[in-house]
MIDOSE-1310 file (N, C-alpha, C; in nm, 2 decimals, decimal comma, always signed):
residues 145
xxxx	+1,21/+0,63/+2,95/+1,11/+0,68/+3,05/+1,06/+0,81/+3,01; +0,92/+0,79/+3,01/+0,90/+0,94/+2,95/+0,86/+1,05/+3,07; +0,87/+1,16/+3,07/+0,89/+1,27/+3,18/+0,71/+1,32/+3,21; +0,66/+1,30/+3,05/+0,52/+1,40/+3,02/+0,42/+1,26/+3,06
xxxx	+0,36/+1,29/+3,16/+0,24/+1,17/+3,11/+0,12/+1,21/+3,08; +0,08/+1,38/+3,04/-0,01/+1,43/+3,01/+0,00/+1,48/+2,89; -0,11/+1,57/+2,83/-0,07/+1,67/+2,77/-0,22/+1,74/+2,72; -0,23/+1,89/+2,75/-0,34/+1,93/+2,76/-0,32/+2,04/+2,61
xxxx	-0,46/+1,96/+2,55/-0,43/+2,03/+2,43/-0,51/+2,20/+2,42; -0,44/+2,27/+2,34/-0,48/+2,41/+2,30/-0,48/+2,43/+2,10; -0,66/+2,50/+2,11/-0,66/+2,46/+1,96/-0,63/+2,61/+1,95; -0,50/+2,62/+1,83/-0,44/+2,75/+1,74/-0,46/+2,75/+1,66
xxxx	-0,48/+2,85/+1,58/-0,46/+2,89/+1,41/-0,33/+2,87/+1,39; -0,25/+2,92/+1,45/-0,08/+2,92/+1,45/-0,02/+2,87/+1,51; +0,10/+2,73/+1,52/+0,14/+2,71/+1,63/+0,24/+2,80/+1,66; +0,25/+2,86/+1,81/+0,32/+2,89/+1,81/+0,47/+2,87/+1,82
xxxx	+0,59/+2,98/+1,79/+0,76/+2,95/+1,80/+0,78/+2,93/+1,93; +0,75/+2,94/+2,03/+0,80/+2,86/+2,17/+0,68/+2,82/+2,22; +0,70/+2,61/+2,18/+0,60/+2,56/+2,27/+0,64/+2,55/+2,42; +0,54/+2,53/+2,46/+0,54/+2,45/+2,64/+0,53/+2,35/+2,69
xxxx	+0,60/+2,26/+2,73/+0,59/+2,14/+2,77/+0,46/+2,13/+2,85; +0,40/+2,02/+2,81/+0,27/+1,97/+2,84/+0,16/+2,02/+2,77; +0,22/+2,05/+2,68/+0,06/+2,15/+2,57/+0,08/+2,07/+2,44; -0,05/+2,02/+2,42/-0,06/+2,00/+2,21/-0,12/+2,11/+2,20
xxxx	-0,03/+2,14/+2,08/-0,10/+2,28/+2,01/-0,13/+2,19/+1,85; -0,32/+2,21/+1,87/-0,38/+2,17/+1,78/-0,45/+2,27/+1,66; -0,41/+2,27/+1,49/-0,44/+2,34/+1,43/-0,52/+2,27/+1,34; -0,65/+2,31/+1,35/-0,75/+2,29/+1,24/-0,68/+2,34/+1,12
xxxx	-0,68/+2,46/+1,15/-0,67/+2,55/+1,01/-0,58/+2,46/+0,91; -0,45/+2,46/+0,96/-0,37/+2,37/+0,89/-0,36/+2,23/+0,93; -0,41/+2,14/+0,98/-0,43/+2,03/+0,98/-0,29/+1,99/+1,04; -0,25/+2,02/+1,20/-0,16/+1,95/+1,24/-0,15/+1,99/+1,38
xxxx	-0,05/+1,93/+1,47/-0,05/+1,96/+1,58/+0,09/+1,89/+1,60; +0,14/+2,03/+1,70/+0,24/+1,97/+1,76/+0,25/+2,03/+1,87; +0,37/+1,94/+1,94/+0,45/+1,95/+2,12/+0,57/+1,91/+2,14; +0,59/+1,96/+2,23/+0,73/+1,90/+2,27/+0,76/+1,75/+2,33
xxxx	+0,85/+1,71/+2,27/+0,84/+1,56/+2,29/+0,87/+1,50/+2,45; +0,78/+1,39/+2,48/+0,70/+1,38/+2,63/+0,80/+1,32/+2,73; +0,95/+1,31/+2,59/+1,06/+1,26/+2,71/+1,12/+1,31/+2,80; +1,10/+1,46/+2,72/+1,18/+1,59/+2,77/+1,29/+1,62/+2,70
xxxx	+1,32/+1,54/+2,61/+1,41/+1,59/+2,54/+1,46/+1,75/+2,48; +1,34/+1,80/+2,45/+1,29/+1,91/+2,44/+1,28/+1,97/+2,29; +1,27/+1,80/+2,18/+1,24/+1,85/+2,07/+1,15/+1,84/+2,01; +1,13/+1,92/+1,92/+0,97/+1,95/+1,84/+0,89/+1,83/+1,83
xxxx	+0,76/+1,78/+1,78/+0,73/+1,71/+1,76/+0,60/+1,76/+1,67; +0,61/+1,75/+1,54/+0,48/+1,72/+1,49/+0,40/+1,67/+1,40; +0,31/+1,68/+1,40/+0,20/+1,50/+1,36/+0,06/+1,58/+1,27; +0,16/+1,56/+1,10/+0,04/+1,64/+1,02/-0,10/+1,57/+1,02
xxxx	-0,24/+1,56/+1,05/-0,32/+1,50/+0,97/-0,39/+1,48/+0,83; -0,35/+1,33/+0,81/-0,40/+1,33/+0,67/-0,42/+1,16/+0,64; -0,50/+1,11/+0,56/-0,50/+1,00/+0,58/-0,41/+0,88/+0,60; -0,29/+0,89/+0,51/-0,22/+0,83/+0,54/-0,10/+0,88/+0,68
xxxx	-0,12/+0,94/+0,72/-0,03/+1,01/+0,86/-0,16/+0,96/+0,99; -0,14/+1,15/+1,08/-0,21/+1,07/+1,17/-0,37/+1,17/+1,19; -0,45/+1,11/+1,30/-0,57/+1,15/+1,34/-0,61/+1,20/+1,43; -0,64/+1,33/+1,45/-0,67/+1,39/+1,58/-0,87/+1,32/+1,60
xxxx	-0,90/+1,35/+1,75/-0,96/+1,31/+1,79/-1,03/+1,39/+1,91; -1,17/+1,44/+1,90/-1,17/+1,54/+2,01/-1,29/+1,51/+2,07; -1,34/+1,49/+2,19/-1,47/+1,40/+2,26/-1,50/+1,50/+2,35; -1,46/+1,68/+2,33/-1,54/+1,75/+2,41/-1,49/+1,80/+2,48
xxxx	-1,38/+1,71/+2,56/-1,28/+1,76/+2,69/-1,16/+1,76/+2,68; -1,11/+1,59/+2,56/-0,98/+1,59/+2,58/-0,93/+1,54/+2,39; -0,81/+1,51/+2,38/-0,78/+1,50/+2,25/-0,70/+1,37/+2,23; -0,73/+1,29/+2,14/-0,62/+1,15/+2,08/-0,52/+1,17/+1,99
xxxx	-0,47/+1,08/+1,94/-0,39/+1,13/+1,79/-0,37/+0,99/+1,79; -0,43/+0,96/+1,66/-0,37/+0,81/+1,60/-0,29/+0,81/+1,48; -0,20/+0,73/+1,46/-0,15/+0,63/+1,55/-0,03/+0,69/+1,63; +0,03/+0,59/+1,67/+0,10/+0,65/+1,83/+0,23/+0,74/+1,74
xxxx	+0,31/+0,82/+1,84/+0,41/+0,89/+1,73/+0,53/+0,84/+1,80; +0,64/+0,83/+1,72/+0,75/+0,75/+1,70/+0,89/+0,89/+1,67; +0,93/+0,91/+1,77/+1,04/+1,01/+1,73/+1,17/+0,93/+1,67; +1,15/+0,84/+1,56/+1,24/+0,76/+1,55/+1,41/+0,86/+1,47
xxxx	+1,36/+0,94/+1,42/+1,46/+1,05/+1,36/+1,56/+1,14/+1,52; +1,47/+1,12/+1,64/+1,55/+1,20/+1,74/+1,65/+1,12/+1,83; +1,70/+1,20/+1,85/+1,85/+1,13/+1,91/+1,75/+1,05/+2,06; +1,66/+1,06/+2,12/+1,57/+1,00/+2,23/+1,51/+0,88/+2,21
xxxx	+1,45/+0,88/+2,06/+1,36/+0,77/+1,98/+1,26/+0,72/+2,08; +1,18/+0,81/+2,13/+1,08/+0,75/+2,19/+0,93/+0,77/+2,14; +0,85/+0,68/+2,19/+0,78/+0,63/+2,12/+0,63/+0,63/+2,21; +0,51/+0,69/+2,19/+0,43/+0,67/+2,28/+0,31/+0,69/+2,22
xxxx	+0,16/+0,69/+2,30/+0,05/+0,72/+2,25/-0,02/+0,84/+2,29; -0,10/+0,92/+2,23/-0,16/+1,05/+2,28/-0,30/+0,98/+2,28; -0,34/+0,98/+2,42/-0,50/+0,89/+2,46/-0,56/+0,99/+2,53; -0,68/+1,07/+2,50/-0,76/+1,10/+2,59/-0,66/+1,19/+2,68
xxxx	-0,61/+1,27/+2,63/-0,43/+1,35/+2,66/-0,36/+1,29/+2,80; -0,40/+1,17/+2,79/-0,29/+1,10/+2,88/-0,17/+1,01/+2,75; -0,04/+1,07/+2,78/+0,06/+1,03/+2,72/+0,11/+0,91/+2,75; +0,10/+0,76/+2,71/+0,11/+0,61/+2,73/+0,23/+0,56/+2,67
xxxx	+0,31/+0,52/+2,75/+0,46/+0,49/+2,69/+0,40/+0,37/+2,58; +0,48/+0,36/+2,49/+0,47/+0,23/+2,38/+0,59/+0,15/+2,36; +0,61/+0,03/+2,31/+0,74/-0,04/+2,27/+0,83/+0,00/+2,26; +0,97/+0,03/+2,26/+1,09/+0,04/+2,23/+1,08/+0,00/+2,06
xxxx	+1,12/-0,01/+1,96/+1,12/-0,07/+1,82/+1,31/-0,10/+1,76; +1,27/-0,23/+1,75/+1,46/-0,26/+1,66/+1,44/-0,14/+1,56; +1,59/-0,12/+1,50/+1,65/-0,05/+1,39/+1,55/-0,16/+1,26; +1,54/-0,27/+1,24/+1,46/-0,33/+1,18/+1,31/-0,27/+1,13
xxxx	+1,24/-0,28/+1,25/+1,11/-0,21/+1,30/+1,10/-0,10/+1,27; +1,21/+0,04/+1,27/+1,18/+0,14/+1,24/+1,20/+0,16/+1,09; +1,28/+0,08/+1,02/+1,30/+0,10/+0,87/+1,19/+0,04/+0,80; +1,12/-0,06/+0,85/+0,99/-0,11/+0,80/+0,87/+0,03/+0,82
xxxx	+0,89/+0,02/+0,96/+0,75/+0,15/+0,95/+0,77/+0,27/+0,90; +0,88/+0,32/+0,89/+0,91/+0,42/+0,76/+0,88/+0,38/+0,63; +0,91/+0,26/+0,56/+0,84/+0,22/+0,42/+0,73/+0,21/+0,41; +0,66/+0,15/+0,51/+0,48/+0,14/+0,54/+0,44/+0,32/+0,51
xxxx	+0,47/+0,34/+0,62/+0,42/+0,50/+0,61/+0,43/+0,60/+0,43; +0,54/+0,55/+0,40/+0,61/+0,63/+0,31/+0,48/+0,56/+0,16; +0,46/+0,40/+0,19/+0,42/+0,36/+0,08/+0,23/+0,42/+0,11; +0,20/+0,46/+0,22/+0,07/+0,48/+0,25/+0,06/+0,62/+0,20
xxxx	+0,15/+0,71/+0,22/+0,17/+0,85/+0,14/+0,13/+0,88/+0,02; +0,21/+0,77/-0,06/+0,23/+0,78/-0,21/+0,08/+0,74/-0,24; +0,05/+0,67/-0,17/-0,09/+0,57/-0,23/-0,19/+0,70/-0,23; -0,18/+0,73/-0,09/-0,30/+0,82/-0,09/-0,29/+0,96/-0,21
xxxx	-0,13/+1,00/-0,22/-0,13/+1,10/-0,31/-0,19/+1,06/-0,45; -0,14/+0,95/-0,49/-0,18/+0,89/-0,63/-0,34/+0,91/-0,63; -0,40/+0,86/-0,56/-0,53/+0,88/-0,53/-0,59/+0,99/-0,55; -0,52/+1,07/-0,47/-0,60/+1,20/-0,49/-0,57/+1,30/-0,62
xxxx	-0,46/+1,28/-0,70/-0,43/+1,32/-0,83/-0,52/+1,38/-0,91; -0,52/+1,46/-0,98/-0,66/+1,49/-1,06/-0,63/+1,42/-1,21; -0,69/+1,36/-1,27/-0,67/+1,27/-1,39/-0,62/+1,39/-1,53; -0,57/+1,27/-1,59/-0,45/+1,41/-1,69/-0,54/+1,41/-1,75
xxxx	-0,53/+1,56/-1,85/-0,58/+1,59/-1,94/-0,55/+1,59/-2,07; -0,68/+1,53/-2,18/-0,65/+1,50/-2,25/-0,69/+1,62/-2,37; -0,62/+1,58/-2,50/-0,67/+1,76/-2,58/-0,70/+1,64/-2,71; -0,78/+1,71/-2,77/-0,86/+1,66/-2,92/-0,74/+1,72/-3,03
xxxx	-0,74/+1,62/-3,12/-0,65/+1,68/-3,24/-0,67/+1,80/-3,31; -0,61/+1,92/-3,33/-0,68/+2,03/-3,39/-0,74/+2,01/-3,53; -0,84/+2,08/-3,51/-0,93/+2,08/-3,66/-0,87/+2,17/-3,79; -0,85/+2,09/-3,92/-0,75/+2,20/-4,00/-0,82/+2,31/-4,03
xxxx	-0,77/+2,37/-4,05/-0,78/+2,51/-4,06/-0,84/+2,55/-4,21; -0,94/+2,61/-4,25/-1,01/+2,67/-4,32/-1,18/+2,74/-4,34; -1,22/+2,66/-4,41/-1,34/+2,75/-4,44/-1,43/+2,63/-4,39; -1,52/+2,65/-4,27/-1,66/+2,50/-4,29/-1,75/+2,57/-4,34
xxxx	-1,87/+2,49/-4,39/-1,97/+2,56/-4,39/-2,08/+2,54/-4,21; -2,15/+2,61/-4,22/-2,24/+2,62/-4,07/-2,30/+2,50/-4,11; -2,26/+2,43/-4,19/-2,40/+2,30/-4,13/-2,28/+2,20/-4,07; -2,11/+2,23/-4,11/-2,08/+2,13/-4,12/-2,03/+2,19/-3,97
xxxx	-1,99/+2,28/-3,91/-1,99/+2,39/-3,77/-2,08/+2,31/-3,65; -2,23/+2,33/-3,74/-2,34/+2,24/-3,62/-2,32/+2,08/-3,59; -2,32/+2,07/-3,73/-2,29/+1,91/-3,70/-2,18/+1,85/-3,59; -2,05/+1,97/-3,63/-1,95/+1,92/-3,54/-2,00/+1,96/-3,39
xxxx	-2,03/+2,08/-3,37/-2,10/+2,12/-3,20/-2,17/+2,00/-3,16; -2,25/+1,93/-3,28/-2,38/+1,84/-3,20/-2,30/+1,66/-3,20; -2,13/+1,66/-3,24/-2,10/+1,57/-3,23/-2,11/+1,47/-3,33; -2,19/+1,52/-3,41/-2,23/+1,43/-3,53/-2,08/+1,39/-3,65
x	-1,99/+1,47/-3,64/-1,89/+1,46/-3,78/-1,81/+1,38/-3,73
């Protein structure tokens, strides 16, 4: 049962070291937001954005966060949606369910990292060392040798 059925977001540069229940503290700057978790448990919760993670969502007045967040690491394990900052209880999930959606997640990470990788760099075999002449200099600048 969750305690928070709201949550009124505030956009920070910094989150701050003691949040408040009922607040997302939303950071552009660094691309995350967190709150205190909506059971009351009273532990952290936060939800980096990035493609493979999750999505904030802002319509002017209120804030989303897709997809739903899953405290499955907290001794509470609860599980809900952030809609239009109304907090929406979600499924219960088996020990099954949670070890699957941790490999999903985990394989969507990697993918996206791979992705964004910058391509290795490749080096040309050194040219031996001596005397060219300049025609043989140009030639090589213009690709031609």
């Amino acid at each position: 049962m969750l305690k928070q059925n709201r949550l009124d977001h505030q956009f920070v540069r910094h989150v701050p070291e003691k949040l408040e229940q009922g607040k997302l503290y939303v950071s552009m700057d660094y691309a995350t937001a967190s709150h205190l978790c909506c059971c009351g448990c009273g532990e952290e919760v936060v939800t980096p954005f990035a493609p493979a993670q999750w999505k904030v969502t802002f319509d002017g007045e209120t804030v989303s966060l897709n997809p739903s967040v899953g405290n499955w690491m907290q001794k509470c394990r609860s599980h809900y949606v952030i809609r239009n900052g109304k907090v929406i209880e979600a499924g219960t999930w088996s020990d099954d369910e949670i070890a699957e959606g941790l490999a999903n997640d985990r394989q969507a990470r990697q993918e996206m990292f791979k992705a964004k990788s910058p391509p290795r760099a490749t080096f040309a075999a050194p040219r031996p060392l001596g005397k060219e002449s300049r025609w043989a200099k140009f030639k090589g600048w213009l690709g031609l040798s």
